[in-house]
C-alpha positions in Angstrom: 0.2 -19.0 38.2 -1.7 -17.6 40.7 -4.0 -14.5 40.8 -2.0 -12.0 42.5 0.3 -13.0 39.3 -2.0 -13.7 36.6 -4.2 -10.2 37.1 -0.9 -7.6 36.5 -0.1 -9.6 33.6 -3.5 -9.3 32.1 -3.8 -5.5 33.0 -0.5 -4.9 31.0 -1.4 -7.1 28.0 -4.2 -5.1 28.0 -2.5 -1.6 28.1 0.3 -2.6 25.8 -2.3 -4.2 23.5 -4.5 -1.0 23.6 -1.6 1.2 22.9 -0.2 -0.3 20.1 -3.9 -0.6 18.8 -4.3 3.6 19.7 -0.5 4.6 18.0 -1.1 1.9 14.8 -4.3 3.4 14.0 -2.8 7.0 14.3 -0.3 6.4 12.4 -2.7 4.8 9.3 -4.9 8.0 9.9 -1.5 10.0 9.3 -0.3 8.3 6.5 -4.1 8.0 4.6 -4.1 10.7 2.0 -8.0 11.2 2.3 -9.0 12.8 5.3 -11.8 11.6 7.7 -14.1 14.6 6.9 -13.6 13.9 2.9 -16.6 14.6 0.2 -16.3 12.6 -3.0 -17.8 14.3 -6.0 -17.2 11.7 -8.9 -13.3 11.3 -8.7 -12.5 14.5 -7.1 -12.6 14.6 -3.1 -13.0 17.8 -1.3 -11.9 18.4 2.4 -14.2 21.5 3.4 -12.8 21.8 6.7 -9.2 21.7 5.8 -7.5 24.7 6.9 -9.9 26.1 9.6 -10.6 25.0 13.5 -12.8 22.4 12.4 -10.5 20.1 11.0 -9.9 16.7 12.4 -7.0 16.0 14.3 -5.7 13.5 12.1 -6.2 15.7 9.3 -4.1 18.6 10.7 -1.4 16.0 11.7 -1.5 14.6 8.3 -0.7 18.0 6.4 1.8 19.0 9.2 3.4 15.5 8.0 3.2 16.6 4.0 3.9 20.2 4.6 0.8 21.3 2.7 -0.7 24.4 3.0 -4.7 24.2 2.6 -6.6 27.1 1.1 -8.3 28.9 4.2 -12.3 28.8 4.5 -12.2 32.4 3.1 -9.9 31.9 0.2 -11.6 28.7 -1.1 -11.8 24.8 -1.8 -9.1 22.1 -3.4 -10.6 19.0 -5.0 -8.0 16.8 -5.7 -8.7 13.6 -8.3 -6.7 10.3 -7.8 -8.7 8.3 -10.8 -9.7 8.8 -13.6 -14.4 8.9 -13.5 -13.7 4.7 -14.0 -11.9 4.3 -10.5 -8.1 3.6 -12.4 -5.5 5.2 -10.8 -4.0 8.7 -12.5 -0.6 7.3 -14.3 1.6 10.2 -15.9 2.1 7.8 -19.4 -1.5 7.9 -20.2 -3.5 10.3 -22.3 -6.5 11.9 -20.2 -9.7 13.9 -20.9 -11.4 16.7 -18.3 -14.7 17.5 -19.5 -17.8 19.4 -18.0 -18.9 21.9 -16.2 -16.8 23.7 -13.1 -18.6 24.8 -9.7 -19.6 28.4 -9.3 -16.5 30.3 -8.3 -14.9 33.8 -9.1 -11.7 31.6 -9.9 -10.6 28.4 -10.1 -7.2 27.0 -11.7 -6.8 23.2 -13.1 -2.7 21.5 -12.2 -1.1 18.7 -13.2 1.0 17.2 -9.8 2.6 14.8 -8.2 1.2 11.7 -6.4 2.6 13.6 -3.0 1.6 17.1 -4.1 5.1 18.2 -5.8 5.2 20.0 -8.6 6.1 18.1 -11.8 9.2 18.9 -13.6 8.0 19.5 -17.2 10.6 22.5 -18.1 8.9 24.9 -20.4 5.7 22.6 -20.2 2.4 24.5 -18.9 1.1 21.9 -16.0 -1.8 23.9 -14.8 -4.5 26.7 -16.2 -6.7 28.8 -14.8 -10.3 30.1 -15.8 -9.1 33.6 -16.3 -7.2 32.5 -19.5 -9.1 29.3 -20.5 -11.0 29.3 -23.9 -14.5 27.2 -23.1 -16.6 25.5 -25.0 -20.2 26.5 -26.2 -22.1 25.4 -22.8 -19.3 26.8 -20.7 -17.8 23.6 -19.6 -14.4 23.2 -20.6 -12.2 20.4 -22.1 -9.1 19.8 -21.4 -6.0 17.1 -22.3 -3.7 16.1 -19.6 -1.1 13.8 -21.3 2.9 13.4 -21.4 3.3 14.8 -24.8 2.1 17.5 -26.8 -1.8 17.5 -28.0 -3.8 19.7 -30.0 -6.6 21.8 -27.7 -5.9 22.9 -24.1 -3.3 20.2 -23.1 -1.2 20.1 -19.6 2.0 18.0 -19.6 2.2 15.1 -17.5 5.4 14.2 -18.1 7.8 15.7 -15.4 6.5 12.6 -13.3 9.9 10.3 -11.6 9.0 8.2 -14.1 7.1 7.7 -17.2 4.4 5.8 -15.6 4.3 7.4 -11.9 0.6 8.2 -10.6 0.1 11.6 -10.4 -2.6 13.9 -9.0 -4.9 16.5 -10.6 -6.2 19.4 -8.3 -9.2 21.9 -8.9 -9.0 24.8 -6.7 -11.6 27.0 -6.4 -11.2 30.8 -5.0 -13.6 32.9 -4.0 -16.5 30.1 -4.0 -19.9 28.8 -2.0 -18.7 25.1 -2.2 -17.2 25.5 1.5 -20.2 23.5 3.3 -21.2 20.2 3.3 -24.6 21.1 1.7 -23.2 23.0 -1.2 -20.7 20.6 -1.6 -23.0 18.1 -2.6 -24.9 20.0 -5.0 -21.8 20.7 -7.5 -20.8 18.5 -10.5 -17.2 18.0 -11.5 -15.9 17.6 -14.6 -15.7 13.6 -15.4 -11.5 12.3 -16.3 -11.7 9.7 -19.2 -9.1 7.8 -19.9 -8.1 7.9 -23.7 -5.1 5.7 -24.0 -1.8 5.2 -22.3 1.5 5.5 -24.1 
């Protein structure tokens, strides 16, 4: 083959190499449900710069992809926990444990979700609380079951889940808070997720 031949060929191995490279990485970025700009506090990961200019661009196509709406920079935060504080995946059959301390906020509310961010059909089951209505412990933290069937204490049903043992997703918001930087961010504690048993 000569070079006149051999040197067009190359040029568009390289260009079709480098754009499936450039549209396969896109579309992981797109698909990943963590977000380049993500801050891990224990299980929970916070996005800071979710829903103002800052955001990445892979982030913003991501949530035009799910449809979700991120709290604004002046509203406040969402940490959202796919594990439990040992690294196991969140199942909805299994009987789980949120206990501590919450980041300074004037609000903050607790739900039970989906894996993709749906709400979880539990009919006349409560699935989320907030801190307006939340009965706390002695040291302020709170303590709260998240588990498919009824338990005695604060509990939120898990069981409106496809299926008894679908992963789901618990989500902290925070309204009205300082956590919105990088700095502060890294100064808060989350409540740890135990694992008690799974049914």
């Amino acid at each position: 083959m000569t070079l006149a031949i051999r040197l067009p060929l190359t040029l568009l191995g390289l260009v079709a190499a480098g754009f499936g490279i450039g549209m396969g990485s896109a579309w992981y970025m797109t698909q990943s449900i963590q977000p380049l700009d993500a801050i891990e506090l224990g299980s929970w990961v916070a996005s800071p710069n979710a829903g103002t200019p800052d955001a990445d661009p892979y982030s913003r196509a991501r949530l035009a992809r799910t449809g979700e709406l991120p709290l604004g920079s002046g509203e406040g935060l969402a940490l959202v926990a796919r594990t439990d504080s040992s690294g196991r995946g969140l199942q909805s059959d299994c009987i789980y444990r949120v206990l501590g301390q919450t980041p300074q906020a004037r609000l903050w509310t607790l739900s039970v979700e989906a894996a993709d961010g749906r709400a979880l059909a539990s009919g006349d089951n409560i699935t989320a609380v907030g801190s307006d209505g939340l009965f706390r412990q002695g040291d302020g933290g709170l303590n709260v079951i998240v588990a498919p069937t009824p338990q005695a204490g604060i509990w939120l049903a898990s069981n409106g889940a496809e299926r008894s043992d679908s992963p789901i997703r618990l989500v902290a918001r925070l309204y009205d808070t300082p956590a919105r930087t990088v700095t502060a961010l890294t100064n808060f504690v989350m409540p740890t997720i135990s694992r008690e048993r799974c049914l």
